[in-house]
N, C-alpha and C positions, 0 to 999 in steps of 0.2 A: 494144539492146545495153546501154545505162544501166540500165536493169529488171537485165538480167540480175548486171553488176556489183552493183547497189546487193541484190540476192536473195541474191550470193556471199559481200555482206561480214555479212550479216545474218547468215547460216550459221556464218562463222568466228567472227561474237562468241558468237553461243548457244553455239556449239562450245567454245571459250576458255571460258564462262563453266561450261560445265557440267564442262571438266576443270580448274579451278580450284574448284567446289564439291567435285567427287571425290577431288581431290589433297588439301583440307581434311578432308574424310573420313575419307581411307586415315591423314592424319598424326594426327587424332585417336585412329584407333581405336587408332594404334601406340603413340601415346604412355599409354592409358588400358591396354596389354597391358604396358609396360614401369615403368608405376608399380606394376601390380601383381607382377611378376617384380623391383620395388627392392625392396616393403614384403614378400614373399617372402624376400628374401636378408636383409634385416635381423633378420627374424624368425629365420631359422637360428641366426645368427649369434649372434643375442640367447640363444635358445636352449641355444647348445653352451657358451658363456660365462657361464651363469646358473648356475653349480655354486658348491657352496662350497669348492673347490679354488681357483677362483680369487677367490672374494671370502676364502677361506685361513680364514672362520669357520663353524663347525657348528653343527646343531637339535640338541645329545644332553643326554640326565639319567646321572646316575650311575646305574652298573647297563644301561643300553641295549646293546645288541648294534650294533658299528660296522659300518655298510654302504657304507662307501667308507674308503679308504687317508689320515689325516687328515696331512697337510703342514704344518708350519709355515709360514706367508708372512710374520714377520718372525722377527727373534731373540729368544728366550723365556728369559728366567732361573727357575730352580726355584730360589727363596729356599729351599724346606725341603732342598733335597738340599745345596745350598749352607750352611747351618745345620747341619745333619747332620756334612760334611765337617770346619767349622772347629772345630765341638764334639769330633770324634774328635782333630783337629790337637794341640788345646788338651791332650786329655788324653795326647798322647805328648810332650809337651815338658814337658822336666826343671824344677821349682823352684829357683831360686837360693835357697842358702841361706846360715847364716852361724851360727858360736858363741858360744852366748853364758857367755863367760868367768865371770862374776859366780856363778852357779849352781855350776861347778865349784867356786871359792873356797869359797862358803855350806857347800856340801856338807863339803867338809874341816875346815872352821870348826868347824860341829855336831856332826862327829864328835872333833873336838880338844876341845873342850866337856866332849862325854858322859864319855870318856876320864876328862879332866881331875879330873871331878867326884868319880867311882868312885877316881881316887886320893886324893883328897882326903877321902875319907871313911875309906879304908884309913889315913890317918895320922893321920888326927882319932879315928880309935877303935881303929885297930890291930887285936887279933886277937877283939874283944869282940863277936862274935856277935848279942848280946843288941842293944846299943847299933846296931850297923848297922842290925839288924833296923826299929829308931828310927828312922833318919832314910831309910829305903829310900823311905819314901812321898814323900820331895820327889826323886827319881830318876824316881820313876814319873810323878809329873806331866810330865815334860820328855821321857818314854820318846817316840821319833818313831818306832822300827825296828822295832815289834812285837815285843818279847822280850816272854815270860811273866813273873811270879813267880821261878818257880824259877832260867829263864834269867840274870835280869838279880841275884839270887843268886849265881850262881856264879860270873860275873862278878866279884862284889863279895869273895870269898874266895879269886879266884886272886890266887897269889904276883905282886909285883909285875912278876918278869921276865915270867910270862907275860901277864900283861896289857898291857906295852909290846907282847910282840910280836904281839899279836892286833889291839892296837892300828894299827903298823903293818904288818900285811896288811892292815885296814881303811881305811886313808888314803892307802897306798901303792895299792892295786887300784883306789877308786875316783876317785883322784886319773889313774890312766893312761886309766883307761877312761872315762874323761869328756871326755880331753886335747882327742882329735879331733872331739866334739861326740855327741850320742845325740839320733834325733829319739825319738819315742814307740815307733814299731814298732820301734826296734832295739833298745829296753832289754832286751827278753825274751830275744831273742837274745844281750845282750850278758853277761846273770845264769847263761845256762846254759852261758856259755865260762866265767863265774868260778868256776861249780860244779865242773866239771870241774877247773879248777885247781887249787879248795882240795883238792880230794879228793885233787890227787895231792902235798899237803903231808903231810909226816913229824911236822914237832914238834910236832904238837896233835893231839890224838885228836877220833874222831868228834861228841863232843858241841858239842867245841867250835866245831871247821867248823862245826856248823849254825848257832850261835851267830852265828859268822864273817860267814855268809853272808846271816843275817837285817839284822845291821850294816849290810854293803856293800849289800842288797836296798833298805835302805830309803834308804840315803846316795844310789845313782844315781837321779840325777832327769833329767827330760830337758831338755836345755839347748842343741839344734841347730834350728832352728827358722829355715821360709820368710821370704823377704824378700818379702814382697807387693807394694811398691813395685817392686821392678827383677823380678820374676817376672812381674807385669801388662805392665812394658811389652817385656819378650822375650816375651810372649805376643802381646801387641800388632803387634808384629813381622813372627813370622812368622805370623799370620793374616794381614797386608797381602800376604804374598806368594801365597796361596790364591786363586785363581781361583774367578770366579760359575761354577755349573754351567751351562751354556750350549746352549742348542740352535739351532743355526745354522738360517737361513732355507732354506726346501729341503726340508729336514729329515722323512722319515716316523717322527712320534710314536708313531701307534697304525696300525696294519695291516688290514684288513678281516678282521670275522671274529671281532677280541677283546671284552671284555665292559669299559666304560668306568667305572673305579675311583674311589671318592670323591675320590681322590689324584691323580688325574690329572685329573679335572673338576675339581678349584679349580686346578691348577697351568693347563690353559688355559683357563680362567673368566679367572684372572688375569692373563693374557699376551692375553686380546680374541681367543681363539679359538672360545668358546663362544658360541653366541648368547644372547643376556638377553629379547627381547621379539621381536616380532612386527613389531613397528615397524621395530627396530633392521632386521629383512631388506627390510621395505616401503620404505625410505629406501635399501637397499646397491642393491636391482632399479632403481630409479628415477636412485639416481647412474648406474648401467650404463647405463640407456636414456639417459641425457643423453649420454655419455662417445661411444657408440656414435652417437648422432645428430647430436652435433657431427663423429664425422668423415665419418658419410657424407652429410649434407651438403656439407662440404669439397670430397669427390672427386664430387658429382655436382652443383656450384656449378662446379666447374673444366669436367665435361663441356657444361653446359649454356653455358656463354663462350667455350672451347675446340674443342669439338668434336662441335658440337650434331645433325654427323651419327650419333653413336653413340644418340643420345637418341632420334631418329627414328626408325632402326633395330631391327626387332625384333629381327632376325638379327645384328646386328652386340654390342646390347646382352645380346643371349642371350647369346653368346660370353663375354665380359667377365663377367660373372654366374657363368657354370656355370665359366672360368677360375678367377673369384677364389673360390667356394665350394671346389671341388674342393680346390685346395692350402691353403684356410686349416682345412680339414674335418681332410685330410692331414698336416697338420704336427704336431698331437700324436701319431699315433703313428710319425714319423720324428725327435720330441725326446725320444719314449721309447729310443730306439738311441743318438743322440747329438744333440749342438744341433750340429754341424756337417755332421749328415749332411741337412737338411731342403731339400727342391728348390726352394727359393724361384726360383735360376736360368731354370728352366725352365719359369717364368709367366711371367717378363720376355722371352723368345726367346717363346715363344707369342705372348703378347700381341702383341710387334715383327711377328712375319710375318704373324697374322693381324686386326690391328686397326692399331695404327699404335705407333712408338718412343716418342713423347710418351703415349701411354695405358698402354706398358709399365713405364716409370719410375716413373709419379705414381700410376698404382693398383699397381706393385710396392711402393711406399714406404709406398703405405697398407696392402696387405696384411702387412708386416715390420710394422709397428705393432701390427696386430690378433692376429698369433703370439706377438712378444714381448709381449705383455698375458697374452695366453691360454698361452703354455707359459712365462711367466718367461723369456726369453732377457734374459743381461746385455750392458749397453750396450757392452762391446769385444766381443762377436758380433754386435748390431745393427750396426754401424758395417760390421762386416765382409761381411756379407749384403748392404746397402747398396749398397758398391763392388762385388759381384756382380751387384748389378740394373743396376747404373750401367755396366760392362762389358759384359755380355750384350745389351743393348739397341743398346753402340756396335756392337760386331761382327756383330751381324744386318744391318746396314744393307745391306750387300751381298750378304748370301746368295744364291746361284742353286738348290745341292745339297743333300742331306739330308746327305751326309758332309760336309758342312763344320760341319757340329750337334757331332760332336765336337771338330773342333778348337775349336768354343768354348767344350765341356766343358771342354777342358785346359785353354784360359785362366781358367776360373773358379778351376780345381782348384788352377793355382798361386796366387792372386790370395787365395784361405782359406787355402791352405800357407803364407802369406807373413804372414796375421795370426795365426797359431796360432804362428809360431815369435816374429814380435814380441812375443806375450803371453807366451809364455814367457820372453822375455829381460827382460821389464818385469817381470811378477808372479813367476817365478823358480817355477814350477808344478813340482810331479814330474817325472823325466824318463819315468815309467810314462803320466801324463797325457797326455805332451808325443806320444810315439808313439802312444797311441791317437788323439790328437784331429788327428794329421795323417796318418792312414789314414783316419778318415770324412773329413775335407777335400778328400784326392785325390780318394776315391771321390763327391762331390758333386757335380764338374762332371761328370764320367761318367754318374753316373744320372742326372742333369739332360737330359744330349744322348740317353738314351736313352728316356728318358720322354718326352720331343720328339714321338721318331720315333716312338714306340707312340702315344702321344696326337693327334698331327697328324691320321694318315688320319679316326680318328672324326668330329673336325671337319671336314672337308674334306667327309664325305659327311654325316652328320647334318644341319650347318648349310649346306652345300654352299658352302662357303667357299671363295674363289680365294688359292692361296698361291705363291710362286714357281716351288716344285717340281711343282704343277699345271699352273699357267704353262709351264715348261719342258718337260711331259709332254705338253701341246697343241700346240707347235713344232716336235714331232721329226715330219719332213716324211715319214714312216709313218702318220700318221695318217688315218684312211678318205677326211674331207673333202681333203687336202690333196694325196693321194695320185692321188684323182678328180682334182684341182683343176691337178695336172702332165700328166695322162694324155689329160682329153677339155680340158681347156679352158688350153695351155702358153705362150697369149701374157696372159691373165690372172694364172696364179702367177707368172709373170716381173714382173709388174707388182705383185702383192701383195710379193712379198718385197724389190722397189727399196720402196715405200710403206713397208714394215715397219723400211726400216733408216733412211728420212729420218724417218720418224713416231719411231723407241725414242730415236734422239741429241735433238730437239728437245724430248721428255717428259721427259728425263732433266735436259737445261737448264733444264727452268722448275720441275722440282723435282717433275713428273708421276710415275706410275706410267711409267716406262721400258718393261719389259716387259712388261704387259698392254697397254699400246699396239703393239707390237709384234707380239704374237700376235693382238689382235682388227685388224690390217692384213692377217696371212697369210688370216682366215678373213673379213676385210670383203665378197670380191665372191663368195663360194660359191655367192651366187642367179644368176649369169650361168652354172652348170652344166645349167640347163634347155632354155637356147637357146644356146648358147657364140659360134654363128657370128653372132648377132646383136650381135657387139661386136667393133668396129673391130681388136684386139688380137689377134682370136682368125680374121680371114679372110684370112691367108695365104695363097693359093691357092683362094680360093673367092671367085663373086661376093659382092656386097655386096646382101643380103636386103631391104634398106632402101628400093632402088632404086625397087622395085617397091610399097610399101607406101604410103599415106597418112600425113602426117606426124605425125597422133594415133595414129592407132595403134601406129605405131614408138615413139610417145613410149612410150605401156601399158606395150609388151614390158620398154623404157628402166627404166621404173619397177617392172613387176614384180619385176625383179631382187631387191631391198630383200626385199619379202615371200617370194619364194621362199628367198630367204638364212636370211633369221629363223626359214623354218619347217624347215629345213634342220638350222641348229645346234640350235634345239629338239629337233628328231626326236633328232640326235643327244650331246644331253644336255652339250652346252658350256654353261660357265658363266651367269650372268643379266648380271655384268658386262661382258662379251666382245660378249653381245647386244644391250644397249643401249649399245655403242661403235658396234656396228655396225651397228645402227638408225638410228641419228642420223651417220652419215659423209656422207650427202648433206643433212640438215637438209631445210629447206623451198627448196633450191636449183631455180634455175629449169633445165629441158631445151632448153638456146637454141640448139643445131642445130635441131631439130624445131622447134620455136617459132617463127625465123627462118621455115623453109622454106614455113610453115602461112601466117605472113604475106602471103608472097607470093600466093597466090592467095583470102586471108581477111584482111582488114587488120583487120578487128572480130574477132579470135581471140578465144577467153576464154582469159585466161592462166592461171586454176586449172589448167585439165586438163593444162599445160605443167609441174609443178609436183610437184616430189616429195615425199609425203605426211607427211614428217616421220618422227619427232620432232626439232626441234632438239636441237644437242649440250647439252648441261648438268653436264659434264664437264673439266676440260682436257686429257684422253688424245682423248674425241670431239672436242675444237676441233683438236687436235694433228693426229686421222687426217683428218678433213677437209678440212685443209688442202694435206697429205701428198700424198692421193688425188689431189684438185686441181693442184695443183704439178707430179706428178711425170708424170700425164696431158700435160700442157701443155706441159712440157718436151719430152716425148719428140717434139712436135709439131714444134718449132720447126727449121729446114733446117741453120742453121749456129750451136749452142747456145753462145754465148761467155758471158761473165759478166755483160757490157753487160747481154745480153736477157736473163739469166736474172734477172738484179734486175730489169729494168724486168718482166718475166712475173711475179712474185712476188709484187710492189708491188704489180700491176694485180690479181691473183685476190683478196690479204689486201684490197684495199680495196675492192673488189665483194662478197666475204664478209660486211664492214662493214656496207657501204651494206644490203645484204638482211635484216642484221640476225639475221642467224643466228645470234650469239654472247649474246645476247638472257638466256638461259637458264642461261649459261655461267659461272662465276664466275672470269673471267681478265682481266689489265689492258693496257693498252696496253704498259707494258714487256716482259708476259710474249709478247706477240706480237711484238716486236722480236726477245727473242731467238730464236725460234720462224722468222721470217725469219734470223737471222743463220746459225741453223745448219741450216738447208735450203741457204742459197747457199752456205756450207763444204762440205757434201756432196756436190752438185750441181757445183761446181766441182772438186771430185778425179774424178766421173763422166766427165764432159763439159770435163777438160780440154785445153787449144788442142796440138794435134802438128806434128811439124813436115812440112810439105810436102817428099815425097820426088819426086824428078827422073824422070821418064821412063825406062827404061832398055832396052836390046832386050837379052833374057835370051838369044836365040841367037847375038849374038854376043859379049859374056861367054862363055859355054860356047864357040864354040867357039875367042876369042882363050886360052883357058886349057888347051884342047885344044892349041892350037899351041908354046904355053910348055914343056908337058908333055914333047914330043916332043923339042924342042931340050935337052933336060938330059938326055935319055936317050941320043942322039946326042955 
């Protein structure tokens, strides 16, 4: 018997040893498929972000043919179109100007002069021809008005009246027409109003107007003339008021398709839109690789601390990956329609159902980083996106239905309604804006809930992913196995669905999956559909099989159950999760009826063959059903189930559970099993609560003292 013990335990260490080499294995090779599925995603990403739309500078030369749509990424001033502008400005603003008096005086002076002179010769020689003719040559030196010879003769021989009065038309015309000032372009203008004037004088004949006219031609001078000091600074002025030509960040420059003008290569040469070297892009790829590797480190420093199941996981990490690729792939061209129309929502409800709400939040928040990078969203739509991941994430938490995906559409839809009309009331936006940008807003939690529901099935069968609405699809007691499970075998599903409602309240307390606990209880004992009558539950009217058997072999039947189960929901394509809850419900539990009975006539039993093949639970939904199964079995044993026993029965299973060491595997604490007892004896106590003891009563004579009543009121 010692041989055979110490040959048993040999087996269980090789056995342990070699599924702890394999378990090292399978985690290796996972984690060697999921670095390659990171360095994958980072590469995309790197990828689609490596354009010069978002590093906002270009490879072009002048003359090139542009093959992408070039954007400004910051604000760009055009000095020359700006130069251009202030030089036109400059030449529509008026000269201040001002007269200058002195010039007119001169002018009348010289001509009071010449006058002067001409009579003064008329009385110094009178009517002696000869004599004039003498002193004409000191006239002519002083001549400024271009008279001839002849002219300024004739002059010297008109009568005196007429010479006064040539005189004043002479100092009278250009004495007025000076008054208000003459810049240079107006004199020409101002000699052929006087022409016209003289000509329409009576008392001097032709010769002498011309005479006339050459006088006053040469008397106007020009005397109106720019104030440069106060004209520079009214120019000064309103050049200050001239706006730089501006091209806002955003902005499409040049279009795909045009041909890149010298003019526009220096203008963004000199705004840092142009690339200069080779370098300059070797250093912008390498800031991206940094920028990009510091955040996904970040988020896969937080998985590996956090939630080092995802990391393990090929399937879980796949999800997460083809999740965040997909909508960060997506979101340029839903920020080409609008920046409020982009589903970011609808990665955070994804993620929540089928990964976890902490993985929703903290890789939605990275993926809003990597959008706003990549499509330029401004920091009051980040913010607002934000509170969308931050919302969609709380309200999953309860989902059972797929219709309830919309209602948490609408909550998103108002939640953008609500920062779309703040930004308006702050920033004071069009009100053309204001109603486009809160029609994509509505419309965002709507497509978000609807993308849900298109997007979920893929995952659910692709990845074969368990999600609530699966959950809930396996429940509905139509189901093939469950259906069998009421029909051939109805003291078992009586007993799975008491199991499934103490198992979902106690997962739900410790913070477990609730209802995958719940459903892998409906579908825990499917393997006792092979022999049904070989379980206490299910021999209602029928001997008890057992009677007759050997108490190992009753054990086998005992134990087959488990494998016939597993191959069962295999066959029929229940989830992997569902089947290692339900694999591991009896752990390495011992079969202490059978075990017991074998004693008695074997006191050297081997207690192996006693002994259900595993796998322990490693779970806290399997510690939860385990317990359930156990408990609710025992319970139903007990003759008069008052509260007393059903604590002290509870007590006694969770600490023999202990002691076997079943929870080994498990990641749960002594609190969590407190309250995992509390709320089985809550349950179990509304079950199996105390009634009250009714009196004996003889029902025939009731009936017929009531018969006799009857007849006296009728009388």
């Amino acid at each position: 018997m010692a041989q055979s013990r110490n040959s048993s335990k040999k087996t269980k260490k090789t056995t342990k040893k070699n599924r702890k080499r394999f378990g090292i294995e399978i985690r290796s090779k996972n984690l060697l498929v999921n670095n390659l599925i990171m360095l994958a995603s980072f590469v995309i990403i790197f990828l689609m972000m490596n354009n010069a739309s978002f590093y906002g500078i270009y490879n072009y030369l002048p003359g090139d043919l542009i093959k992408e749509d070039i954007f400004l990424k910051n604000d760009l001033i055009d000095y020359d179109a700006t130069d251009a502008l202030k030089e036109q400005k400059t030449l529509e603003i008026e000269p201040i100007m001002y007269v200058d008096f002195s010039k007119q005086v001169e002018s009348k002076k010289n001509l009071t002069e010449f006058f002067s002179r001409l009579a003064e010769i008329k009385t110094d020689y009178g009517n002696d021809v000869e004599l004039m003719k003498k002193v004409y040559a000191g006239i002519e030196r002083r001549n400024t008005y271009g008279l001839d010879d002849t002219e300024l003769m004739s002059l010297v021989v008109l009568s005196n009246e007429k010479l006064n009065l040539i005189q004043n038309y002479a100092v009278d015309i250009t004495v007025e027409n000076m008054s208000n000032g003459l810049t240079a372009s107006e004199i020409t203008t101002a000699i052929q109003s006087i022409e016209t004037y003289i000509a329409s004088q009576t008392d001097i004949n032709d010769f002498e107007k011309s005479i006339l006219l050459k006088l006053i031609s040469g008397a106007v001078v020009e005397n109106k003339f720019v104030d440069a000091a106060k004209t520079q600074a009214k120019i000064d002025n309103e050049l200050a008021k001239v706006d730089d030509v501006t091209y806002n960040k955003g902005t499409l420059y040049l279009a795909k398709g045009n041909t890149l003008s010298q003019s526009d290569y220096e203008l963004l040469k000199s705004g840092g839109v142009i690339l200069e070297s080779k370098m300059d892009s070797l250093i912008m790829k390498l800031g991206l690789v940094v920028l990009l590797g510091l955040l996904w480190f970040i988020l896969h420093i937080y998985l590996w601390y956090f939630e080092i199941d995802i990391i393990k996981s090929n399937k879980k990490y796949g999800i997460l990956m083809s999740l965040f690729l997909t909508f960060f792939v997506s979101s340029g061209f839903f920020y080409e329609i609008s920046p409020y129309i982009i589903p970011l929502p609808a990665f955070s409800i994804l993620a929540s159902i089928m990964l976890t709400p902490t993985i929703a939040l903290f890789f939605g928040s990275g993926l809003l980083i990597l959008v706003s990078l990549h499509s330029g969203i401004d920091g009051f739509t980040l913010i607002a996106y934000l509170s969308t991941i931050m919302i969609s994430r709380a309200l999953v938490k309860n989902i059972k239905q797929r219709s309830q995906l919309i209602s948490i559409g609408l909550y998103v839809s108002l939640v953008l309604m609500i920062f779309v009309l703040s930004e308006w009331l702050i920033f004071k936006t069009e009100p053309t804006n204001l109603a486009y940008d809160l029609a994509f807003s509505a419309s965002n939690g709507v497509l978000s809930a609807i993308l849900t529901i298109g997007i979920m099935p893929f995952f659910e069968s692709f990845f074969v992913v368990l999600t609530p609405f699966k959950l809930l699809e396996l429940s509905n007691p139509n189901r093939p196995l469950l259906k069998r499970l009421l029909i051939e075998a109805p003291g078992t599903y009586h007993h799975s669905i008491l199991v499934g409602n103490l198992a979902e309240t106690a997962a739900h307390d410790i913070g477990a999956n609730s209802l995958l606990t719940r459903v892998a209880a409906f579908y825990h004992d499917v393997g006792k559909l092979e022999r049904p009558y070989y379980f206490k539950e299910n021999q209602v009217g029928h001997d008890n099989p057992h009677d007759k058997l050997p108490p190992q072999v009753s054990a086998n039947f005992i134990k087959n159950h488990m494998t016939v189960g597993a191959e069962l929901l295999e066959k029929n394509k229940l989830p992997k999760e569902i089947i290692d809850v339900v694999k591991a419900h009896h752990g390495t539990s011992l079969i202490k009826y059978f075990y017991h009975r074998e004693q008695v006539n074997n006191p050297d039993v081997d207690v192996t063959k006693f002994l259900y093949t595993g796998p322990k639970p490693d779970t806290k939904e399997a510690v939860v059903l385990m317990l359930a199964d156990s408990v609710e079995a025992a319970v139903r044993s007990l003759d008069e189930p008052t509260k007393d026993s059903i604590t002290e029965l509870i007590d006694k299973i969770f600490n023999q559970k202990i002691s076997e060491n079943q929870f080994s595997n498990a990641n749960i604490t002594f609190k969590e099993l407190e309250k995992i007892k509390a709320s089985f004896l809550k349950v179990l106590s509304g079950i199996f609560h105390e009634r009250i003891a009714y009196p004996e009563v003889n029902l025939d004579q009731i009936s017929k003292s009531a018969f006799d009543q009857s007849e006296a009121k009728e009388n």
